[in-house]
C-alpha positions as CSV (number, residue, x, y, z in Angstrom):
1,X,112.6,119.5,59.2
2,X,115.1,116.5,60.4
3,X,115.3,114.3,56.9
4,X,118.0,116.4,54.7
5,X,118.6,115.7,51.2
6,X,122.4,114.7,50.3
7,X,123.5,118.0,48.6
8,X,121.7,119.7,51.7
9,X,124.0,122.4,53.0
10,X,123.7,121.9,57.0
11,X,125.3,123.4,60.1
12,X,124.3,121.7,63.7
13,X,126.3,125.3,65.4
14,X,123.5,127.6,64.1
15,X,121.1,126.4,66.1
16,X,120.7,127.0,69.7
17,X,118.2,124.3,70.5
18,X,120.4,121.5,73.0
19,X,119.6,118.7,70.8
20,X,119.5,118.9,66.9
21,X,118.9,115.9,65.1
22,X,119.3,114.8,61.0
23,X,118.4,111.7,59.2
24,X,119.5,111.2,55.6
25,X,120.2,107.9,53.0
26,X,123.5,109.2,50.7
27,X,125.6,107.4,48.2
28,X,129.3,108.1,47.5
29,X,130.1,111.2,50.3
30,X,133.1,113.2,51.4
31,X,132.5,115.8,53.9
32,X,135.6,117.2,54.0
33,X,137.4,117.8,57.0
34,X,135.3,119.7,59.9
35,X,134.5,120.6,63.4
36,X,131.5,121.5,64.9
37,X,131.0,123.7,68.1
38,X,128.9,121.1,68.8
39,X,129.5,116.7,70.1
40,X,128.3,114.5,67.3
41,X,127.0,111.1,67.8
42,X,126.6,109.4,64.2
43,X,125.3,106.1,63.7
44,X,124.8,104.1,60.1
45,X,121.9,101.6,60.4
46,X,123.0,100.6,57.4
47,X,126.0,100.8,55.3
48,X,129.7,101.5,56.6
49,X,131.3,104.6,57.1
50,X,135.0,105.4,57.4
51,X,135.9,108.3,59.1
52,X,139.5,110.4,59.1
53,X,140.7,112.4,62.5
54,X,144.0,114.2,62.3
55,X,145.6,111.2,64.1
56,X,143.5,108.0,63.7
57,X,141.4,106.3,61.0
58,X,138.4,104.9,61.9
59,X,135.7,102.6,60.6
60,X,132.1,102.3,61.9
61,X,130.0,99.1,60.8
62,X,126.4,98.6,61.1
63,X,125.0,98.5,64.7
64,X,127.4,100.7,66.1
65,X,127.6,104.5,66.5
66,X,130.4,107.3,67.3
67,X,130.7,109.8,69.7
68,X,132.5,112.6,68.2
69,X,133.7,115.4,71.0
70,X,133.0,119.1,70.2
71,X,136.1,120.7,67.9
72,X,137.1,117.4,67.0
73,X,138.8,117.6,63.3
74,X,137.3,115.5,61.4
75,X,136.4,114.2,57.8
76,X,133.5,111.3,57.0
77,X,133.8,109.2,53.8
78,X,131.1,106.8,52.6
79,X,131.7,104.6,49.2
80,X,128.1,103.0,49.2
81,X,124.7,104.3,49.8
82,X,124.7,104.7,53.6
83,X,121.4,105.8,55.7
84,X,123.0,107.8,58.4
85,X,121.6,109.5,61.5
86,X,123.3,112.5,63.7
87,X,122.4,114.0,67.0
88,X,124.5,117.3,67.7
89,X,124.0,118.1,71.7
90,X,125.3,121.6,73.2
91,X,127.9,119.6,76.0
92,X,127.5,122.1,77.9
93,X,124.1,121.2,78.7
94,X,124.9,117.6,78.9
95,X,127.2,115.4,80.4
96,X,129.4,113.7,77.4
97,X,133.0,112.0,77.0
98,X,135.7,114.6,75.6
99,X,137.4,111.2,73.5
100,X,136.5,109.5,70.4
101,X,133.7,106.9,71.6
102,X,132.8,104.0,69.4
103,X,129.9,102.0,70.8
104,X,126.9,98.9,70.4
105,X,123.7,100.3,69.7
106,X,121.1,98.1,71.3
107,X,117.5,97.9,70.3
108,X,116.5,100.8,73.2
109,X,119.5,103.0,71.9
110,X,118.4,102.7,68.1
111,X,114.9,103.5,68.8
112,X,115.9,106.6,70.6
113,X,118.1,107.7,67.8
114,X,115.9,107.4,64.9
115,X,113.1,109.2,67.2
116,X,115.3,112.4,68.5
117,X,117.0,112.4,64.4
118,X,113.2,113.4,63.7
119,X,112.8,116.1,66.3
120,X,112.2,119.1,64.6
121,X,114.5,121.7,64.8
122,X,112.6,123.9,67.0
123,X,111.2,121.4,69.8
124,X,110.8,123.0,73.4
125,X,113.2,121.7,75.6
126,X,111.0,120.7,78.1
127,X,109.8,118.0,75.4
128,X,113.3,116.4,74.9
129,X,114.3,116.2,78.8
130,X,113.4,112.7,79.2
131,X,114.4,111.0,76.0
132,X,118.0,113.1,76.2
133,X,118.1,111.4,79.8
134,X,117.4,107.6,79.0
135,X,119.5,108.5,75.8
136,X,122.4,109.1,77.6
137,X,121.7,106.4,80.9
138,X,122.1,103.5,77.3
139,X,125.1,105.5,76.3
140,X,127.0,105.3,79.2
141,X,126.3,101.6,79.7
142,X,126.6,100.5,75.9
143,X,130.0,98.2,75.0
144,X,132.9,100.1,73.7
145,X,134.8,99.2,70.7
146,X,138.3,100.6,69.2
147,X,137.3,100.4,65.5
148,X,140.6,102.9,65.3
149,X,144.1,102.7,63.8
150,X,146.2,105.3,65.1
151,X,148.4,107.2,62.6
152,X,151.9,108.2,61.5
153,X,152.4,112.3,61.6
154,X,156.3,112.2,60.2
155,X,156.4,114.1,56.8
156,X,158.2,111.4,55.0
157,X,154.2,109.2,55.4
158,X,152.5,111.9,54.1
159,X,151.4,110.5,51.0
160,X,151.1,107.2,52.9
161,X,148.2,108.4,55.2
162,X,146.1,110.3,51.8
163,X,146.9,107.1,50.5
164,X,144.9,105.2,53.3
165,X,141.6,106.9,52.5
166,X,141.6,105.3,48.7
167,X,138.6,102.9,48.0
168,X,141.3,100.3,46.4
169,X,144.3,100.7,48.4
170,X,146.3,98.1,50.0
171,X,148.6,99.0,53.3
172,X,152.3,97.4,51.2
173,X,154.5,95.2,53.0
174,X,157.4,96.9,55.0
175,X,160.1,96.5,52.7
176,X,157.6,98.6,50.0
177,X,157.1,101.5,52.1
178,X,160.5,101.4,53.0
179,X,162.2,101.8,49.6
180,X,159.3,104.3,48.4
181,X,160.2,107.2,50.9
182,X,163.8,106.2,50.9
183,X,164.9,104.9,54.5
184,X,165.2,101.1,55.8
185,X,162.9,98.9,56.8
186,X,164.1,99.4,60.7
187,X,163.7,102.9,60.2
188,X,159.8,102.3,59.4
189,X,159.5,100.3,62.6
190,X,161.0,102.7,64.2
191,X,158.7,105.7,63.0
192,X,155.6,103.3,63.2
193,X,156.6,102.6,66.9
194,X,157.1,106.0,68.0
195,X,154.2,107.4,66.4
196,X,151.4,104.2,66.3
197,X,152.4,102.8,69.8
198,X,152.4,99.5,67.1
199,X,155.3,97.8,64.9
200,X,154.2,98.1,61.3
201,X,153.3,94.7,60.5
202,X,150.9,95.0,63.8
203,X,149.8,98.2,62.5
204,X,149.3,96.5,58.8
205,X,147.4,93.6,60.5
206,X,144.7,96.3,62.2
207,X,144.5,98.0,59.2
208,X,143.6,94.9,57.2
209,X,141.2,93.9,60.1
210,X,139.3,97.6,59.7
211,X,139.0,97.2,55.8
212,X,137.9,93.6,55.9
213,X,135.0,95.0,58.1
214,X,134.5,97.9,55.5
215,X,134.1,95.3,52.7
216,X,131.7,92.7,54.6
217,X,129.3,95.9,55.6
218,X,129.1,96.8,51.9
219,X,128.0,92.9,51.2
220,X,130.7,92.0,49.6
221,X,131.6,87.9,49.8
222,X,133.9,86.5,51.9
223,X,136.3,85.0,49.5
224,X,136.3,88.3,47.9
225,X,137.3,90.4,50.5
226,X,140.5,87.5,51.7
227,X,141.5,87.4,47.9
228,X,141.2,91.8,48.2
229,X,143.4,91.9,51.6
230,X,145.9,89.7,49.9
231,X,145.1,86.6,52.1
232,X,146.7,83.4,51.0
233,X,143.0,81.4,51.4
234,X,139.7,82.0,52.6
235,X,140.7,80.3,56.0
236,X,143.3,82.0,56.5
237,X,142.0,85.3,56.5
238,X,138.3,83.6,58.5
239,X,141.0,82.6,61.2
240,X,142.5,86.6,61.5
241,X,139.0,87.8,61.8
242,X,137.8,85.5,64.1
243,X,141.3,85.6,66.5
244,X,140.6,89.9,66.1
245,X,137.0,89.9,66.8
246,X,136.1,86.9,68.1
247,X,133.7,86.3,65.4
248,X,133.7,84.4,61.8
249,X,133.6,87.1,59.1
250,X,130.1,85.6,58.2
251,X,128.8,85.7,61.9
252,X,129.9,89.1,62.1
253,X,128.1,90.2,59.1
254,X,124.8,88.1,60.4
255,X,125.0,90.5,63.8
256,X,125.1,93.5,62.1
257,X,121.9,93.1,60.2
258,X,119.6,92.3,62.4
């Protein structure tokens, strides 16, 4: 059985099968954070996902999947009813990236995910050789995305980061996060550039970018999700998303539907 339930209890590392695929529709989600023995390639055909490492947060639309290296730490959160798909492979019987992958998931690539989701359990290897090979030949070819926004370790941005993961919370302007773990607002920069690679307003700016593209996934209108981000109009905030992704909010929506 590949279809699991959303209280299902399931662990990819206990079977020894190369390839073992789940499907499942679930609404409001936490897993917790994890690792598996195992890479993970998850894909959302519909619904958005936001997922946590140790040292990024990520977000993965509609249309697009991840590739999720074995003993990567990691925790998934979804907010609205997501239909999800995972393939665990054994990467020792396969060739597969050892970074976080985010990639497009063409028409061929889709096809072959919902079909090897379905497999059961127990399905001779001899039977998945070809699909695992095609698989992998649209894999390697598919267009990357970073759909990532690397985080801040120091202690003092602890409660920052949990902070992050919150349904309704809104990344503060500098001085804000300054004042609430007591340094100045050059020391932030400072921290945010050591640790990010990014100043904090850039940082702020790709963090706004990922949630705006967490809201339009889970329908919700463009004026909303500008006036939610704290934009000062509805143009303004089409213009940051289509300078970021070089789509307008609405065209990006429109692409990850069909």
């Amino acid at each position: 059985m590949a279809i699991i339930e959303q209280d299902t209890e399931f662990d990819a590392d206990v079977f020894s099968a190369s390839v073992i695929g789940i499907a499942a529709d679930v609404g409001q989600h936490d897993s917790g954070v994890h690792r598996h023995n195992k890479g993970q390639l998850l894909y959302a055909p519909q619904g958005c996902m936001n997922f946590a490492l140790d040292n990024a947060l990520c977000i993965l639309p509609p249309t697009k999947a991840v590739w999720i290296p074995p003993q990567t730490r990691h925790r998934a959160i979804m907010t609205n009813v997501v239909a999800y798909r995972s393939l665990y492979f054994d990467c020792a019987q396969f060739s597969t990236p050892a970074e976080i992958r985010i990639i497009e998931v063409n028409a061929l690539l889709k096809a072959l995910i919902d079909k090897m989701a379905l497999w059961p359990w127990d399905k001779p290897e001899e039977e998945m050789a070809n699909s695992c090979a095609l698989f992998w030949e649209e894999f390697y070819t598919a267009r990357c995305y970073s759909f990532q926004l690397p985080l801040p370790l120091d202690l003092r941005l602890r409660r920052f980061r949990q902070q992050l993961l919150s349904e309704r919370f809104l990344a503060p302007d500098i001085g804000t996060v300054a004042s609430t773990i007591g340094v100045s607002p050059k020391t932030v920069t400072r921290l945010f550039k050591a640790e990010t690679g990014m100043s904090y307003q850039d940082w702020r700016q790709q963090w706004r970018l990922l949630k705006a593209i967490e809201l339009l996934s889970s329908a919700m209108q463009v004026s909303a999700v500008a006036y939610s981000l704290g934009f000062s109009s509805d143009s303004a905030f089409i213009a940051f998303f289509k300078k970021q992704t070089g789509k307008t909010p609405t065209n990006f929506v429109n692409s990850a539907v069909k």
